[in-house]
N, C-alpha and C positions, 0 to 999 in steps of 0.2 A: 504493500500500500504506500509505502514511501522510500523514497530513494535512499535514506540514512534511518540509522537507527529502528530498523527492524525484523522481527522476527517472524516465522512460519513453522505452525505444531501443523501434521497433518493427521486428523485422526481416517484408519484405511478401516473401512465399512464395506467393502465392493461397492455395488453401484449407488450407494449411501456417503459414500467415502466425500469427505472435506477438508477443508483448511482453517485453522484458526491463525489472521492478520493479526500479529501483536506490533504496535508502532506508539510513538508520540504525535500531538496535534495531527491524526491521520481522518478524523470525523468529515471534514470535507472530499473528501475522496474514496468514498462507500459507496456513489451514485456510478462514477466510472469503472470503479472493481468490478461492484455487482453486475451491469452493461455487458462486461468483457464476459461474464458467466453464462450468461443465458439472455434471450430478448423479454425485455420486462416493459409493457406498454400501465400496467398498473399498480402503486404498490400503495398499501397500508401500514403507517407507520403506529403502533399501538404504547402509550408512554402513559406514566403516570405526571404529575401535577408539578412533581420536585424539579423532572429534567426539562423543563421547557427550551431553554436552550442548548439544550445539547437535539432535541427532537427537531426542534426546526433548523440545527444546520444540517442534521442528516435529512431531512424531507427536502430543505432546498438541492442540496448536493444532487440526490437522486432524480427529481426537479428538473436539475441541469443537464441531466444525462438523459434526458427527452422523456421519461414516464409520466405519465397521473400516478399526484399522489395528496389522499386523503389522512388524517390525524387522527389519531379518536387518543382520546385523555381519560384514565380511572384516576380513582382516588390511590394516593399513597397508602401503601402497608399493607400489612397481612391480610385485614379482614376482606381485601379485593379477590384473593384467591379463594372465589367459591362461585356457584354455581348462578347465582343471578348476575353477578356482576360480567361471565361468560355469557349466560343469556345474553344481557343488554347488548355486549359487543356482536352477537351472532347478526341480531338485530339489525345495529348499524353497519354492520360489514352487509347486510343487504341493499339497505337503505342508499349506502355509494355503490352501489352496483358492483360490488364483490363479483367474481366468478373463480373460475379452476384456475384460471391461469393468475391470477391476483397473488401477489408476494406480500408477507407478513413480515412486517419488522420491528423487532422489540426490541425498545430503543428505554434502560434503566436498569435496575436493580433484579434479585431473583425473582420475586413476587410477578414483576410487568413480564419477566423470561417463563418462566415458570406457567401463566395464564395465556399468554401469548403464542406460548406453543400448542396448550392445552387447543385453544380455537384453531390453531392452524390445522390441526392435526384432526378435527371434526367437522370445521366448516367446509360443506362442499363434498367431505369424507375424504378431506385433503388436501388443505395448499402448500406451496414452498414457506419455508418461514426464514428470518435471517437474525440472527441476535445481538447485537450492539449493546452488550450491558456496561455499564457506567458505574458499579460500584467494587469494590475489591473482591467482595462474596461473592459475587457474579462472573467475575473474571476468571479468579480461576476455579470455580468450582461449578454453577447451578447451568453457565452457559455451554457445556459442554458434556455429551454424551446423550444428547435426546429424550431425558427425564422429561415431561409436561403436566402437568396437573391441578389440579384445589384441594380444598382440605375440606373434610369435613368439621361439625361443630366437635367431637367428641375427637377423631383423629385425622392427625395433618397427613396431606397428599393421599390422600387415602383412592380418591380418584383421579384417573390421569391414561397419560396413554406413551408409548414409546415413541415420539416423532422427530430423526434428527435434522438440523437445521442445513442448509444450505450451504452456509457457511457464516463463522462466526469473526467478526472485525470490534479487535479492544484495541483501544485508545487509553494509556495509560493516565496520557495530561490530565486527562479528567476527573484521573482523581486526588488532585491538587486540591476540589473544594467540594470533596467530599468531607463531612461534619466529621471530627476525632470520633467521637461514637461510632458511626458507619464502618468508620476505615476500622479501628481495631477488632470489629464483631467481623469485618472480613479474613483478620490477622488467625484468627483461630481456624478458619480452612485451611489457609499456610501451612501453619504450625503441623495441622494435624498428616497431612502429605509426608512430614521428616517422620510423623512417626508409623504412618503406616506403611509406607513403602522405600524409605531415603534415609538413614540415618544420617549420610555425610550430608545431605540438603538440612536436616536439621542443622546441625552443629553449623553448616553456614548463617543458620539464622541465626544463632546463637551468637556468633559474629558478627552483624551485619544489622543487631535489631537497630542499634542507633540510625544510622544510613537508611533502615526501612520506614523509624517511625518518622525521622525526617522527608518522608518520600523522595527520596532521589529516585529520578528517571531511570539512570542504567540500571539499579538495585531491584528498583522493579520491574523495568522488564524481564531483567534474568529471572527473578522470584514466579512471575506472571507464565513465564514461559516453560520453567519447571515445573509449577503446578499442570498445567493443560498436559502437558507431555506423560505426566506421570497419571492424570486420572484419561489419557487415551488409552494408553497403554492397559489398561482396566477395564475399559471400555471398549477395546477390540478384542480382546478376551471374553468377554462375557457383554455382550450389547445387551439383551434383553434381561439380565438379571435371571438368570436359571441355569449358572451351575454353581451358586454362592460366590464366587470371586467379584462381583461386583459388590456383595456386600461388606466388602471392607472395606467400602467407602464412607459407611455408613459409622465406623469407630467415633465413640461418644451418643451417637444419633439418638437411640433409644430412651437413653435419661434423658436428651434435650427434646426433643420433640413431647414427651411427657409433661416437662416442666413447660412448654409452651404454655399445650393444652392448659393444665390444672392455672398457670396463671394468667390466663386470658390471651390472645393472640396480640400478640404487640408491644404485649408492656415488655418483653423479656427480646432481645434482638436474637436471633436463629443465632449468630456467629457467638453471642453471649452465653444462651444453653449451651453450645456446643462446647464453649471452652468449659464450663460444668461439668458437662457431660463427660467430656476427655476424663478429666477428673477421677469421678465417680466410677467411671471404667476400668481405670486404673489402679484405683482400691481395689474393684470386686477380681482382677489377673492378680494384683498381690496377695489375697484371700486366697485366691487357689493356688497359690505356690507357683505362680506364672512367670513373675518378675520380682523382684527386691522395691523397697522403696525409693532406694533413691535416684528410680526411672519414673516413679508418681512426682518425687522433690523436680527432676529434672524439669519435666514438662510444666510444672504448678510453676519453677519461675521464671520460665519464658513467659506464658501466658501473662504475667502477672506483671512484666516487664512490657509487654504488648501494648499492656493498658486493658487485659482485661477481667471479668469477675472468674474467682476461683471457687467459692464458697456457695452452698446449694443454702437458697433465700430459703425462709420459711414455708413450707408446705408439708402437707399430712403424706406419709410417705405408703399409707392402703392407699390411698386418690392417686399416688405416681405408680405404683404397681398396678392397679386396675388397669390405669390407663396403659401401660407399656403391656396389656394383652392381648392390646389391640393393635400391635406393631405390624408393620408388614413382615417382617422376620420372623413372628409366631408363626410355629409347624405343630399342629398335633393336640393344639392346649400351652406346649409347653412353652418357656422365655427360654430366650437366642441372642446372644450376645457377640460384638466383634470385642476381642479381647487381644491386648502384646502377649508376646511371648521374649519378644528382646524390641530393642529400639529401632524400628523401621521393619518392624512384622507382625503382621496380626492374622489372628485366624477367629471363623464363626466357630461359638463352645455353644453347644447345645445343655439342656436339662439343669439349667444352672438352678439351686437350690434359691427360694424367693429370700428367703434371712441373710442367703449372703449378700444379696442385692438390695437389701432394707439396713444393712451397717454398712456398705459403701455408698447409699445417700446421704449418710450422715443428715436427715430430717427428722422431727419428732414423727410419731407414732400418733 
């Protein structure tokens, strides 16, 4: 996408197979990328509220590159990924005269990524989609491998469909004025990359958190390009998620997605459970004699260096067990857990005992 300072993860899908564009200031030149991919006479750009400018340079760029292209704006945050707020969009993607050939581009955070594919991936019974996310989370984690979905009220993504994108173009600059919150709740998918598949990519963060939390451009590209590389890699392995290797993406997930749940959708940022959840994971491998503690100390002070929470808020910890019954990972009845076994490997542990997972909450009862 640009002449300096850029990179190309390809994830190999066969006739699915894409590129993810990592670059600086590259958002004006998504309209000609995309052009050179395929003839695109019409595209829908789908963005939440936050990125307004980042949406309208990519609608003009594309604009310029001779398509129609119509806007549609949800609301920020979680509570968008669900099913009326996809209705509404099915809606107006009618309304502009949507058809098959219509390209979808989600242009923000997981949530806009996430909903955005969900629609692609049903309206029509299938358009092209293109993902443009703009927050850290999104970058290297939720925009890449063809997850799409909503959540239900009781469990997150619980609806959704396999739909992969097109192709996916990050624009690091932009996350220059991403809010300190945003960025560090994206720092714990980082993180969690060294520990499930990279131990020397950890220890680079380890080195390098200063340089990250200051966003230097080359630091994250590299970082940026790591992650995507590492969860393709995953993801060519196991696209559809059915031989369990993609579930080791999911390390920490289980606690966080429960902690969503039980505290409301929003108040708790996904990258915030998650660094939790690392956590709490990490207890219940040292309970079964998986790892030593101070692979739990190690991870607790990076995260904590990140900038982000390590300590599981107040919640009734029957309410986060119920809840994690209803995990996609549930087989049979029983809890399924991705757990280390050393630093940069984790495996699913099946029939895990509910007490050992009720004293590495560390929540009341």
């Amino acid at each position: 996408m640009s002449s300096t300072a850029s990179d190309k993860v390809h994830v190999q899908l066969a006739e699915r197979s894409y590129d993810i564009h990592i670059g600086s200031g590259t958002l004006g030149q998504i309209g000609a990328a995309l052009a050179a991919r395929r003839r695109v006479t019409h595209v829908v750009v789908i963005a939440d509220e936050n990125v307004e400018q980042y949406s309208t340079e990519v609608a003009e760029a594309i604009a310029d590159a001779g398509a129609d292209v119509d806007v549609l704006t949800i609301t920020a945050g979680e509570t968008s990924k669900s099913i009326d707020a996809a209705a509404a969009l099915w809606d107006e993607m009618l309304t502009v005269g949507a058809d098959r050939k219509t390209v979808i581009v989600a242009v923000g955070g997981g949530v806009v990524g996430d909903l955005a594919g969900f629609v692609a991936a049903t309206y029509a019974r299938g358009v092209a989609f293109v993902q443009v996310p703009t927050t850290l989370l999104a970058q290297v984690d939720s925009s890449v491998g063809g997850k799409t979905g909503i959540n239900l009220s009781s469990a997150k993504n619980m609806v959704g469909a396999f739909w992969q994108p097109l192709a996916v173009f990050i624009d690091t600059h932009v996350l220059r004025s991403l809010p300190e919150r945003e960025y560090a709740a994206g720092l714990a998918e980082v993180i969690k990359y060294g520990v499930i598949q990279d131990a020397d990519f950890f220890t680079y963060l380890e080195q390098h958190i200063d340089e990250i939390g200051s966003r230097d451009d080359a630091v994250l590209r590299y970082v940026v390009a790591r992650c995507c590389r590492l969860k393709a890699d995953v993801v060519e392995a196991d696209e559809r998620d059915t031989s369990g290797r993609r579930a080791i993406l999911n390390y920490g997930h289980t606690f966080a997605h429960a902690l969503e749940v039980a505290s409301g959708y929003g108040k708790l940022l996904h990258g915030e459970a998650v660094s939790i959840g690392m956590l709490c994971a990490s207890r219940l491998a040292e309970s079964l004699g998986r790892i030593d503690a101070a692979m739990t100390q190690r991870q607790q002070k990076l995260l904590q260096t990140a900038g982000l929470p390590v300590a599981m808020p107040i919640a009734n910890a029957d309410n986060l067990l119920e809840i994690m019954r209803h995990d996609k990972k549930v087989e049979h009845g029983g809890l399924r857990f991705v757990l280390p076994d050393r630093l940069g490997h984790v495996e699913l542990v099946d029939h895990v005992d509910p007490e050992l997972v009720r004293a590495a909450l560390g929540a009341p009862s």
